[in-house]
Each structure stands twice: as structure tokens, then as C-alpha cells.
C-alpha positions as a Markdown table, in Angstrom:
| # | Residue | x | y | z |
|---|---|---|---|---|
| 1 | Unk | 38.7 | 0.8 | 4.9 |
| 2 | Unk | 37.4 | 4.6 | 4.8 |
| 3 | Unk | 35.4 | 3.7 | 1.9 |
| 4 | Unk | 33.0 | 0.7 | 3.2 |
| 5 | Unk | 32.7 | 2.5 | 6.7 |
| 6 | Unk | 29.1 | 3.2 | 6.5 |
| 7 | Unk | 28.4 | -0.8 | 5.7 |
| 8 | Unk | 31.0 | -1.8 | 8.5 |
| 9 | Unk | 29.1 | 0.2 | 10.8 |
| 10 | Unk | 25.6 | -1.4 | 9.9 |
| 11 | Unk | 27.2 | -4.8 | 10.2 |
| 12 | Unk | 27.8 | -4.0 | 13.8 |
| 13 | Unk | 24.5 | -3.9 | 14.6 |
| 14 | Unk | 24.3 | -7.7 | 14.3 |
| 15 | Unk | 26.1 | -8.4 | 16.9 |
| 16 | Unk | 23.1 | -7.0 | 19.1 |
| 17 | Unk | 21.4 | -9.8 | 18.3 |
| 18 | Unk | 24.0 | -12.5 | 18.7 |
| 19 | Unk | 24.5 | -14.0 | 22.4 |
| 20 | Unk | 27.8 | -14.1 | 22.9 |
| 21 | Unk | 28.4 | -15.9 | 25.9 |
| 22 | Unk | 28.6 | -19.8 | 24.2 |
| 23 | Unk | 26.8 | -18.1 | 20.9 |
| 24 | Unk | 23.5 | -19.5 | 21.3 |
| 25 | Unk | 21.7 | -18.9 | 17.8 |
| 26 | Unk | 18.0 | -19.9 | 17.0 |
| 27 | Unk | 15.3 | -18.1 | 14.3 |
| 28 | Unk | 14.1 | -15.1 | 15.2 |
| 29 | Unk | 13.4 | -11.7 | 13.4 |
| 30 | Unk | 14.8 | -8.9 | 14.8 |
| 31 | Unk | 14.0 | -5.0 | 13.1 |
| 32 | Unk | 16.6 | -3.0 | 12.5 |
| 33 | Unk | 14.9 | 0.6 | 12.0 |
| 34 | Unk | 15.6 | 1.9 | 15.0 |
| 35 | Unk | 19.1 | 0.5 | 15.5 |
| 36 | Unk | 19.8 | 1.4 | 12.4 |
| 37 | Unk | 18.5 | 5.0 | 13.2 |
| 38 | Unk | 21.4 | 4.8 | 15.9 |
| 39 | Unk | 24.4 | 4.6 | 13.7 |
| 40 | Unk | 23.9 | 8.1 | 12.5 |
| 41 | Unk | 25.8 | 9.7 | 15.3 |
| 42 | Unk | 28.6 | 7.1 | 14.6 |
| 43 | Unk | 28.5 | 8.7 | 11.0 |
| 44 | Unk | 29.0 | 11.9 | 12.7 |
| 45 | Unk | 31.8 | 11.2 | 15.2 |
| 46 | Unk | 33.6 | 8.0 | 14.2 |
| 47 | Unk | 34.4 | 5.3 | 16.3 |
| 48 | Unk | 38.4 | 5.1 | 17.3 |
| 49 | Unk | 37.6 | 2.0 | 19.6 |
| 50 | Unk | 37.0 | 0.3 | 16.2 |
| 51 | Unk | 39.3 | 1.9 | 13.7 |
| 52 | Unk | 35.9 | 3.8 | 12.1 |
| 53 | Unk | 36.4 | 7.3 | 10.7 |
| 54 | Unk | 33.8 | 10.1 | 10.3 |
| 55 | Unk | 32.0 | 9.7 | 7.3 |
| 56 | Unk | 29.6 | 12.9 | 7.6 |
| 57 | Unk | 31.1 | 14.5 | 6.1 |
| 58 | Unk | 33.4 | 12.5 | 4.4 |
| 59 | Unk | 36.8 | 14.1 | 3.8 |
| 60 | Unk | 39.8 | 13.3 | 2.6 |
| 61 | Unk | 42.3 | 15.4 | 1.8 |
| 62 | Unk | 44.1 | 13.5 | -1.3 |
| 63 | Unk | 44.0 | 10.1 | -3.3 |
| 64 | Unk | 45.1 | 8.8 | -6.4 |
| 65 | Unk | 44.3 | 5.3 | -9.0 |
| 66 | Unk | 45.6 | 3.9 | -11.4 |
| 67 | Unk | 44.2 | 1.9 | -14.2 |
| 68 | Unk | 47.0 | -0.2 | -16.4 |
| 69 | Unk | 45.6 | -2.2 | -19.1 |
| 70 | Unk | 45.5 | -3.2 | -22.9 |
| 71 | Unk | 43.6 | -0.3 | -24.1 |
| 72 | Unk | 42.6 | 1.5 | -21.2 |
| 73 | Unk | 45.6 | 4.2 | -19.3 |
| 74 | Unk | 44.2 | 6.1 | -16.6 |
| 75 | Unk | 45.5 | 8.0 | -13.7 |
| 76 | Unk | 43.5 | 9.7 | -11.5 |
| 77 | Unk | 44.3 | 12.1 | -8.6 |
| 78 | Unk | 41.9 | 13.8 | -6.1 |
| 79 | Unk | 42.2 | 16.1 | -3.5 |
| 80 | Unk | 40.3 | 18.4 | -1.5 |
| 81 | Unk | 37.1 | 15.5 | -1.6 |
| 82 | Unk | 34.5 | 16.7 | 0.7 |
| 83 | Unk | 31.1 | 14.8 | 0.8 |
| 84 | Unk | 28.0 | 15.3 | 2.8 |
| 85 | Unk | 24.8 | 14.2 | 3.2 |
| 86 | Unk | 25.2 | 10.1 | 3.9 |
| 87 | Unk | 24.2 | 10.0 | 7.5 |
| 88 | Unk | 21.2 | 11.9 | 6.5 |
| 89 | Unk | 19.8 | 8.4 | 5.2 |
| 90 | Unk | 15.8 | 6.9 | 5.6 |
| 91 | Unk | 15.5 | 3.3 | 6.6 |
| 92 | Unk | 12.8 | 1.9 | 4.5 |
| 93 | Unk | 13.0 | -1.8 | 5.4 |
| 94 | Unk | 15.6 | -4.3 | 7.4 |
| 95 | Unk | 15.2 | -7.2 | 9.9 |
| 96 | Unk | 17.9 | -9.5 | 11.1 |
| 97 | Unk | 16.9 | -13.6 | 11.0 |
| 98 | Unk | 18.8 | -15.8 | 13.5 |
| 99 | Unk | 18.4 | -19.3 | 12.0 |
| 100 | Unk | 20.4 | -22.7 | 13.3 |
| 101 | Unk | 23.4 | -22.4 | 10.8 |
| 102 | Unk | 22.9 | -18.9 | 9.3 |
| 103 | Unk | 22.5 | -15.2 | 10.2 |
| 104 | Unk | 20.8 | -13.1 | 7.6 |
| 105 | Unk | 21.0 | -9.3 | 7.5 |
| 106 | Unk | 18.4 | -7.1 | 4.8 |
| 107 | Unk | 18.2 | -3.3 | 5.3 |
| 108 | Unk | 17.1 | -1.2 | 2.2 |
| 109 | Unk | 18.1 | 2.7 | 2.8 |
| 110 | Unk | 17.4 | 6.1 | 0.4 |
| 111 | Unk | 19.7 | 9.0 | 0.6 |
| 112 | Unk | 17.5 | 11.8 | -0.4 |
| 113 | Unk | 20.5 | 14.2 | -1.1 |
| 114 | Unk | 24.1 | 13.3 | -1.2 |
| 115 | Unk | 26.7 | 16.3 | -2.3 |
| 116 | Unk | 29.9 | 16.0 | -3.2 |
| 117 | Unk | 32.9 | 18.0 | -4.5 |
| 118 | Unk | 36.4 | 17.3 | -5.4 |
| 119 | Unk | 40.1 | 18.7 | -7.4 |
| 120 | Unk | 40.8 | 16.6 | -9.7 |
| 121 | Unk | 44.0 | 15.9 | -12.4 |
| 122 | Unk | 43.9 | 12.6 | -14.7 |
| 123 | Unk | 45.6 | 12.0 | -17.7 |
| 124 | Unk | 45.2 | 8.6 | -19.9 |
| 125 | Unk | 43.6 | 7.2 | -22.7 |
| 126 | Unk | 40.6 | 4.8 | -23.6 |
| 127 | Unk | 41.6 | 3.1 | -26.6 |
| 128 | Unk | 41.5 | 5.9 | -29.4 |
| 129 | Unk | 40.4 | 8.4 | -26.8 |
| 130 | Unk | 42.7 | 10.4 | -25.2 |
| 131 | Unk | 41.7 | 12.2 | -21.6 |
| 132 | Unk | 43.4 | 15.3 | -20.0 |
| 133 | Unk | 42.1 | 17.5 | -17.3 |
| 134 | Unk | 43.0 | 19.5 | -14.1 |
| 135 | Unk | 40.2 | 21.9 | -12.4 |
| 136 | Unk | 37.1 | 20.8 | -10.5 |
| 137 | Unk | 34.3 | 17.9 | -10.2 |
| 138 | Unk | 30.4 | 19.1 | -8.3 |
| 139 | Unk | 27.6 | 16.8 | -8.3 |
| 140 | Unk | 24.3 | 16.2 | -6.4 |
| 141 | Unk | 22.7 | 12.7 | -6.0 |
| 142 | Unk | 19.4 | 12.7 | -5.7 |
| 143 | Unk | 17.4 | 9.7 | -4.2 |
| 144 | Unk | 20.3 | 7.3 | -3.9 |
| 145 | Unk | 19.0 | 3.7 | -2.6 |
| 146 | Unk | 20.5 | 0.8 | -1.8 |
| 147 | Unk | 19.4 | -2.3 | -0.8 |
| 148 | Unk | 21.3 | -5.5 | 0.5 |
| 149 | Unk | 20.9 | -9.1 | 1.9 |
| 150 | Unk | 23.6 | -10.5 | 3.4 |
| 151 | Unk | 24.1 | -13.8 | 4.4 |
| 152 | Unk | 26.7 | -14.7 | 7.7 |
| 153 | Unk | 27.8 | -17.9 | 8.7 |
| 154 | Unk | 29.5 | -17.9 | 12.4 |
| 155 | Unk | 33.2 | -19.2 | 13.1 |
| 156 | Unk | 34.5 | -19.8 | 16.2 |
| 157 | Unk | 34.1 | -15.9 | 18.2 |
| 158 | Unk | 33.8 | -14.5 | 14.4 |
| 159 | Unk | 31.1 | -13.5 | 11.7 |
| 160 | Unk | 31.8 | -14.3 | 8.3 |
| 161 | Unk | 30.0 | -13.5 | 5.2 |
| 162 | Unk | 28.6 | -16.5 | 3.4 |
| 163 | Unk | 26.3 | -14.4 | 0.6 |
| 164 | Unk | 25.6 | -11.0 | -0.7 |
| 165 | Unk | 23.4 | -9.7 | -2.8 |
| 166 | Unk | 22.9 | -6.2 | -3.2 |
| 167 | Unk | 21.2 | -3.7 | -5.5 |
| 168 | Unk | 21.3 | 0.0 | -6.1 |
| 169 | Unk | 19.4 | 2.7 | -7.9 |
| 170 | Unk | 19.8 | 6.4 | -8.3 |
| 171 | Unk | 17.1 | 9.0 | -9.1 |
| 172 | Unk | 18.9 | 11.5 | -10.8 |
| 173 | Unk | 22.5 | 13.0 | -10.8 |
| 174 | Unk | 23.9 | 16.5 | -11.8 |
| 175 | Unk | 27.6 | 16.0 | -12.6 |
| 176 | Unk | 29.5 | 19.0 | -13.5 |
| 177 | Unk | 33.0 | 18.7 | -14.2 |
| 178 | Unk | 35.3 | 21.8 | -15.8 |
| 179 | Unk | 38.3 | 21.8 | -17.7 |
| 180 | Unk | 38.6 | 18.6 | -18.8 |
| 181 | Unk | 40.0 | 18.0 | -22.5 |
| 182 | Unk | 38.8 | 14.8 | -24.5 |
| 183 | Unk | 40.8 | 14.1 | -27.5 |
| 184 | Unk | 39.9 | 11.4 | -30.2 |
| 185 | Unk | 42.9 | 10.8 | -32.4 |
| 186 | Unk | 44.2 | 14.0 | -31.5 |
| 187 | Unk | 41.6 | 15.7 | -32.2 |
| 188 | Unk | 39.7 | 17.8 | -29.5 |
| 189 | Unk | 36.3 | 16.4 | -29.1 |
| 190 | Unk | 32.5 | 17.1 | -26.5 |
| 191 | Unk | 32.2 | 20.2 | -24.6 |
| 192 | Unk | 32.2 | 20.0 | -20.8 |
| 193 | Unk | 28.7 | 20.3 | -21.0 |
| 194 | Unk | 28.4 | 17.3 | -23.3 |
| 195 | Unk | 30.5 | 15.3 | -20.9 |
| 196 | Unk | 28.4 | 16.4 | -18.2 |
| 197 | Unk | 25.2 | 15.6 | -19.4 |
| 198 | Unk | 26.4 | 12.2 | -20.8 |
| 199 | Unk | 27.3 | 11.7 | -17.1 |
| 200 | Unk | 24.4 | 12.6 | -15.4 |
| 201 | Unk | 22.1 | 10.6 | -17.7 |
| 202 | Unk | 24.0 | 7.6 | -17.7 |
| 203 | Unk | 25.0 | 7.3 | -14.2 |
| 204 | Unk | 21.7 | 5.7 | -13.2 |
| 205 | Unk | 21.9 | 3.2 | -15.4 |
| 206 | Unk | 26.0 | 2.3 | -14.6 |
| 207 | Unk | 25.0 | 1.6 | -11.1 |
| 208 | Unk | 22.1 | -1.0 | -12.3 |
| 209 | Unk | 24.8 | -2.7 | -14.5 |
| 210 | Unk | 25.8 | -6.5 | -13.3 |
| 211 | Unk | 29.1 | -6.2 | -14.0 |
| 212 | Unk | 29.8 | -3.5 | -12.0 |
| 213 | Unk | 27.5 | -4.6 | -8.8 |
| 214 | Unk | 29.6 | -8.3 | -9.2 |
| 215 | Unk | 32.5 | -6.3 | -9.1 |
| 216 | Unk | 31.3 | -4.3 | -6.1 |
| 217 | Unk | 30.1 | -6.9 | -4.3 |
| 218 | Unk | 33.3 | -8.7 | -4.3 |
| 219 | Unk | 35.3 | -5.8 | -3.0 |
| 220 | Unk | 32.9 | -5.4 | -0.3 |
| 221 | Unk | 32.4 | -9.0 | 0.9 |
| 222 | Unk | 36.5 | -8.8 | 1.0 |
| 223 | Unk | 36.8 | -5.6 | 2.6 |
| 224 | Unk | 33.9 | -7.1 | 5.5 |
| 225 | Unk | 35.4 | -10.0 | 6.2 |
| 226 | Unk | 39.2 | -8.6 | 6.8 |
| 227 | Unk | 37.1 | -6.3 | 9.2 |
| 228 | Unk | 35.6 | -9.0 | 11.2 |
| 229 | Unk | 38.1 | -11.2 | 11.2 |
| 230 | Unk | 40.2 | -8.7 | 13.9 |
| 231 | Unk | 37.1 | -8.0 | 15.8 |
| 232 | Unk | 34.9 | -10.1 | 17.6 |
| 233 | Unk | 31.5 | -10.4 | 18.2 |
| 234 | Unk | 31.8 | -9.1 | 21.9 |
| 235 | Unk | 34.3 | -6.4 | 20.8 |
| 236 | Unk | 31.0 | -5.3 | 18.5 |
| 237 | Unk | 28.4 | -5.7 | 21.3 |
| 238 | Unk | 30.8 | -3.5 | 23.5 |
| 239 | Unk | 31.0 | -0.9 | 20.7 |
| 240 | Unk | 26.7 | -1.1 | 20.2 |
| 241 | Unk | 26.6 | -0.4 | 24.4 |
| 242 | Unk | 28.4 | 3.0 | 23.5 |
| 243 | Unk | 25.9 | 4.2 | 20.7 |
């Protein structure tokens, strides 16, 4: 849940524009600039009442995955992962439209700096390419954006999310990663600074890819939905009243 926080607490702001007392829903645009402004705190400080951690900066002090399949073995752990820099966000569009069936949420945000360090171990392979390492990961995003419609439907006292679309886009990256040892049938193979500049460059380009923003979207629209299905829309009104 840590991970989606930020987009949790954006969905909250709906609920400002939902009446909850017999949920009463007819078309209207509402802007969302300035609420959205108002999360930033609640990036800052967390919200208990709702199970939301601080995410500014994000910190977590160990985590580990695993990947298991036909020709890909990897395993992964972090520690020490200190990020900073994502409630420092600009809103550059976002309205809310209340319409007789639907709710329909757009915000479009850049992140002109996100930072980020972490330990890291992993040891696996890719098909003929074999991965060891154990030292330190640094990088600096620069211009992140990302930019989302999503599409609610209302049940009973609950939100539930009907469509999502989303895209993303990155400016540049500097990833810098040391001691890790690439191996291609056992033979040692690309410097660190080869691996980091292959990262860098392609990085941009991974987070345009459809696969991977099908694959994203899923997790989020399952990860949203398990959140509001425990809390309803006047928990989330109470919760705005405190920003």
C-alpha cells in the first residue's frame, strides 16, 4: 500500500465533490489545482486516520522481490531506500466531472526533481546473462510527469474504479549503480559505467512502453480499489476536513 500512497491520497480528493448524504450525483466540473496543492502536507506528515504513510521522504528501511521464471532468476534486496522530492510536485492540469452514472477524475502533474538512493544485493540470471552485485544505487529524475484519467463508477457508500488510463514521461535520468558484476556465459562483461549509461538512456523510453503501463495500471486499479472498498466516501470527506 506504501507504494500507491501518493495516488490514494489524490483519490481522496473526490470525495469533496461527492454529496454524501443520499449521494446525489449530477455533471459538473470541478478543478482540482488547488486541492490538489493541499495534499502536499499529507505527503509530509501521513495520515494514521487512513492507514497513509509519509511519503516525503519516502523511507523504508528494507525490502526484497523475487522474479521466478523460464529464463529469467532474479532476487533483489534493498535497504536503506530514502527518496525525496515527490511532494515537491506542479499541477499542470485536473478537473473532476460528476456525470449521472460516472465520476471522472484527470490530473496531469511534473516532478521537477525526484532523488533517490538505495543498498542493494541481487543475484540471478537473464537467460545467458548472469547478474551479481552488492554496493550502492544514486539516481536523479529530472522532469518526471504523469498524467491519468480515471474513470469511477459509485456502489452503494463506495467508489470503484471503472477505467484508467494513464501515461508517463521522464526527461532525463542519471542512474549510477556500483559494484555490480554482469556475466555472459561466465564471462565478465559492461563496466558500471556502461550499465549506467545504458540505464539512464533507456529509462525514458521503458516508462513509454505499453506493456509495462498495462502492467502498471492493473496493479494500481487493484491496489485502488482494495483501498476504497474499507473506506467510505464520508470516512474520505472527514479525512479532506482535516487537510
Amino acid at each position: 500500500m506504501k507504494y500507491i500512497a501518493f495516488g490514494l491520497i489524490l483519490i481522496c480528493c473526490l470525495a469533496q465533490a461527492i454529496e454524501t448524504n443520499g449521494y446525489h450525483i449530477f455533471t459538473k466540473h470541478v478543478t482540482l489545482e488547488k486541492l490538489v496543492e493541499q495534499v502536499k502536507n499529507v505527503l509530509k506528515t501521513g495520515n494514521e486516520q487512513l492507514g497513509i504513510p509519509v511519503v516525503d521522504p519516502f523511507i523504508v528501511e528494507r525490502t526484497q522481490f523475487k522474479i521466478e521464471q523460464k529464463e529469467i532468476n532474479l532476487n533483489v534486496l534493498l535497504t536503506n531506500v530514502n527518496v525525496s522530492g515527490l511532494s515537491e510536485f506542479k499541477v499542470l492540469d485536473g478537473d473532476i466531472q460528476l456525470i449521472p452514472t460516472d465520476l471522472k477524475f484527470n490530473i496531469n502533474l511534473t516532478w521537477p526533481l525526484i532523488i533517490g538512493s538505495t543498498n542493494y544485493k541481487t543475484t540471478g540470471y537473464i537467460d545467458a546473462y548472469s547478474f551479481y552485485g552488492d554496493s550502492d544505487i544514486n539516481l536523479s529524475a529530472q522532469n518526471f510527469t504523469l498524467e491519468t484519467e480515471i474513470t469511477f463508477t459509485v456502489s452503494e457508500k463506495h467508489l470503484k474504479v471503472k477505467n484508467m488510463e494513464l501515461k508517463l514521461s521522464l526527461k532525463k535520468l542519471d542512474f549510477r549503480i556500483t559494484d555490480l558484476q554482469i556475466f555472459y556465459n561466465y564471462e565478465a562483461i559492461l563496466s558500471n559505467g556502461l550499465v549506467n549509461e545504458l540505464i539512464s538512456e533507456m529509462a525514458p523510453e521503458w516508462l513509454e512502453d505499453e506493456t509495462f503501463i498495462d502492467n502498471l495500471k492493473l496493479f494500481a486499479i487493484k491496489k485502488i480499489d482494495a483501498f476504497l472498498s474499507i473506506k467510505t466516501a464520508t470516512e474520505i470527506l472527514e479525512f479532506l476536513e482535516t487537510i
